[in-house]
C-alpha positions in Angstrom: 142.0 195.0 39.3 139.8 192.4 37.8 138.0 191.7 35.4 135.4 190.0 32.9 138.5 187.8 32.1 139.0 186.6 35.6 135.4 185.2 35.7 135.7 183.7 32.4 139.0 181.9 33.4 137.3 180.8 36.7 134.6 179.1 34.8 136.9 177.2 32.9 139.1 176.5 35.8 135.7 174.8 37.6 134.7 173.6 34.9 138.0 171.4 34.2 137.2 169.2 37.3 135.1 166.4 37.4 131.9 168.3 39.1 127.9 168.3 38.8 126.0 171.3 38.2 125.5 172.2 41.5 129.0 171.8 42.2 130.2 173.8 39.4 127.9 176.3 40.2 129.2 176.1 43.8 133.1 176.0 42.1 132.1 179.5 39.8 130.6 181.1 42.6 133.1 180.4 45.0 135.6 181.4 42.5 133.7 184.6 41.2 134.0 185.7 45.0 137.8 185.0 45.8 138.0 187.1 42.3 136.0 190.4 43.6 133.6 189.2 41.5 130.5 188.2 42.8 128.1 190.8 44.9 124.8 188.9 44.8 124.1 184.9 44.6 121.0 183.5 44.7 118.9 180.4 44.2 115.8 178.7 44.1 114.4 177.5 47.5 110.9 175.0 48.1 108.9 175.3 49.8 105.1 175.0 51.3 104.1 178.6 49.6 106.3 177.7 46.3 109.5 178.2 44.7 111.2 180.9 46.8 114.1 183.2 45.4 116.7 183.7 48.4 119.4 186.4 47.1 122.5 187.2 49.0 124.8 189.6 49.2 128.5 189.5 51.1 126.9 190.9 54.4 123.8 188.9 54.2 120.4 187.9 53.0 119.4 190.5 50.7 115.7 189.4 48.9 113.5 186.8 49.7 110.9 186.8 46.9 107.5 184.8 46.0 106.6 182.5 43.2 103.6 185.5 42.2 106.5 187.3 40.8 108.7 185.9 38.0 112.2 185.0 38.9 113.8 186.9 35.7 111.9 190.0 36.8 113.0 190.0 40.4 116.8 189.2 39.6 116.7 191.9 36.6 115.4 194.5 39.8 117.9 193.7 41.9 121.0 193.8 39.4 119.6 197.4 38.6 119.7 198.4 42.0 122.7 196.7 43.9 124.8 194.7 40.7 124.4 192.8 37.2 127.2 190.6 39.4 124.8 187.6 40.0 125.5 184.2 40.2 123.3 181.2 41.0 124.9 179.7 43.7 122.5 177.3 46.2 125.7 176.5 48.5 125.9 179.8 49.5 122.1 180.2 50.4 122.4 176.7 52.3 121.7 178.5 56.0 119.0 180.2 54.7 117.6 176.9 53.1 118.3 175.6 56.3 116.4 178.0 59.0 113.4 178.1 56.5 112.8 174.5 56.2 112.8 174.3 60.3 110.8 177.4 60.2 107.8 175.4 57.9 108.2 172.6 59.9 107.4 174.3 63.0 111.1 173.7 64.7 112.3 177.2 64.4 110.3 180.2 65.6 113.2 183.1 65.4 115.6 183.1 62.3 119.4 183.3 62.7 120.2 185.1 59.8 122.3 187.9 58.4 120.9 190.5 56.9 121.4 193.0 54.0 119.4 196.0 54.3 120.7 198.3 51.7 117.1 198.1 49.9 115.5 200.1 53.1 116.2 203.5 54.1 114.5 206.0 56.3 111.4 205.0 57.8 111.1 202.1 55.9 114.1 200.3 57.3 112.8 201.6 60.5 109.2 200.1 60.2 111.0 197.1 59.2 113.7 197.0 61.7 110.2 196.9 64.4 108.4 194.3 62.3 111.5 192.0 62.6 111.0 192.1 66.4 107.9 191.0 66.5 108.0 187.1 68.2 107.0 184.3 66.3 103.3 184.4 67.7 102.0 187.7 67.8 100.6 190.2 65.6 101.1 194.4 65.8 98.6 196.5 63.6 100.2 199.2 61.3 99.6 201.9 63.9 101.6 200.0 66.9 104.4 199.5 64.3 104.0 203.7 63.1 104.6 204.4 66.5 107.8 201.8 67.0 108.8 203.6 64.0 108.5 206.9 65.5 105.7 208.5 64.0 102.2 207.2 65.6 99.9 208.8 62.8 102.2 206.9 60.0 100.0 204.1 59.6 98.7 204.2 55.9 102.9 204.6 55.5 103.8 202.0 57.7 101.7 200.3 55.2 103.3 200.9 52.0 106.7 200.1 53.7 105.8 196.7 55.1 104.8 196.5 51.2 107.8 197.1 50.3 109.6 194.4 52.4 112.9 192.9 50.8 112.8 190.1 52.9 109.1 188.5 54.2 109.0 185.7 56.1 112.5 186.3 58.0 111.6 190.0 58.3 107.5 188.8 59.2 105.5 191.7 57.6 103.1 188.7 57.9 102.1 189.4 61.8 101.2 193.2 61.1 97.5 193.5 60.9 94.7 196.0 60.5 92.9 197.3 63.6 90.5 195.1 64.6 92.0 192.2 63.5 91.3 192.3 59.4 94.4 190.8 57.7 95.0 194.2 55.8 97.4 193.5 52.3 100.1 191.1 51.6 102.8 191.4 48.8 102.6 187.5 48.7 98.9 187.5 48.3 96.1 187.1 51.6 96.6 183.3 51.2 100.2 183.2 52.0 99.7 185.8 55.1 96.6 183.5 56.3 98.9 180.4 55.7 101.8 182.1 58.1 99.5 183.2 60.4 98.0 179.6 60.6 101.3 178.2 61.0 102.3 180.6 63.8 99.0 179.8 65.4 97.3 183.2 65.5 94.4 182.1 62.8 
């Protein structure tokens, strides 16, 4: 079994080589894992819409979150609901650094990522799951994405779950629209939707 212990003696275990920050950050989290000890890294990634807060979990990207929301709020969230084990670690969110820079710079239109879904359930995973399929492109309005979902009146729910998304951008809540073409709400704001869209070339 291990422990509190374990961690401490892999920080001083990284922290004995001659390393950076980054590195030793890298070393701790890399170490924290081996250990059983780490369930969630995360780290700070730019970009065009701000600082963005890429978490991960063993099985994949977990939460992508906006700069609108304060970083110690969003990582205080997530230890509650999946585990205070959370390291920075920007090594370990490298691909996802990777695939959204591309993704901004209009070189990547479908995303290559794992993902962690444990935050959905029920029809919210479900709405999700349909948004996610939605090319690089094209817009769906909340009814069309009820319906994928399995229950064509849901709309006004397919709402609130597409509010609740975990992980915008890569999972594009950003090309669901009301009918008729209004841009309908955005947990990054109506900017940040109009600026994907604008990239993607719908607006």
């Amino acid at each position: 079994m291990t422990t509190d212990i374990d961690l401490k003696r892999a920080v001083r275990a990284a922290t004995t080589a001659d390393l950076d920050l980054a590195e030793l950050g890298d070393a701790v989290s890399r170490r924290a894992a081996d250990a059983g000890l780490l369930d969630l890294a995360y780290a700070e990634i730019d970009s065009p819409l701000g600082p963005l807060l890429a978490v991960s979990t063993p099985a994949g990207l977990v939460h992508l979150g906006y700069p609108n929301r304060p970083r110690d709020a969003q990582l205080e969230q997530l230890a509650e609901r999946i585990s205070p084990r959370i390291v920075e670690a920007p090594g370990r969110l490298d691909e996802v650094r990777r695939e959204l820079d591309e993704y901004f710079a209009g070189r990547r239109h479908d995303f290559g990522l794992a993902l962690d879904w444990q935050l959905t359930a029920g029809f919210v995973r479900a709405v999700l799951e349909r948004t996610a399929a939605i090319p690089f492109g094209e817009t769906r309005t909340y009814g069309e994405v009820a319906a994928a979902a399995g229950s064509p009146r849901a709309f006004r729910a397919a709402g609130r779950a597409l509010g609740a998304n975990p992980i915008p951008i890569v999972v594009p809540c950003h090309r669901v629209l009301r009918s008729g073409g209004a841009l309908g709400g955005y947990g990054g704001g109506l900017d940040v939707k109009r600026e994907l869209l604008t990239l993607e070339g719908v607006l």
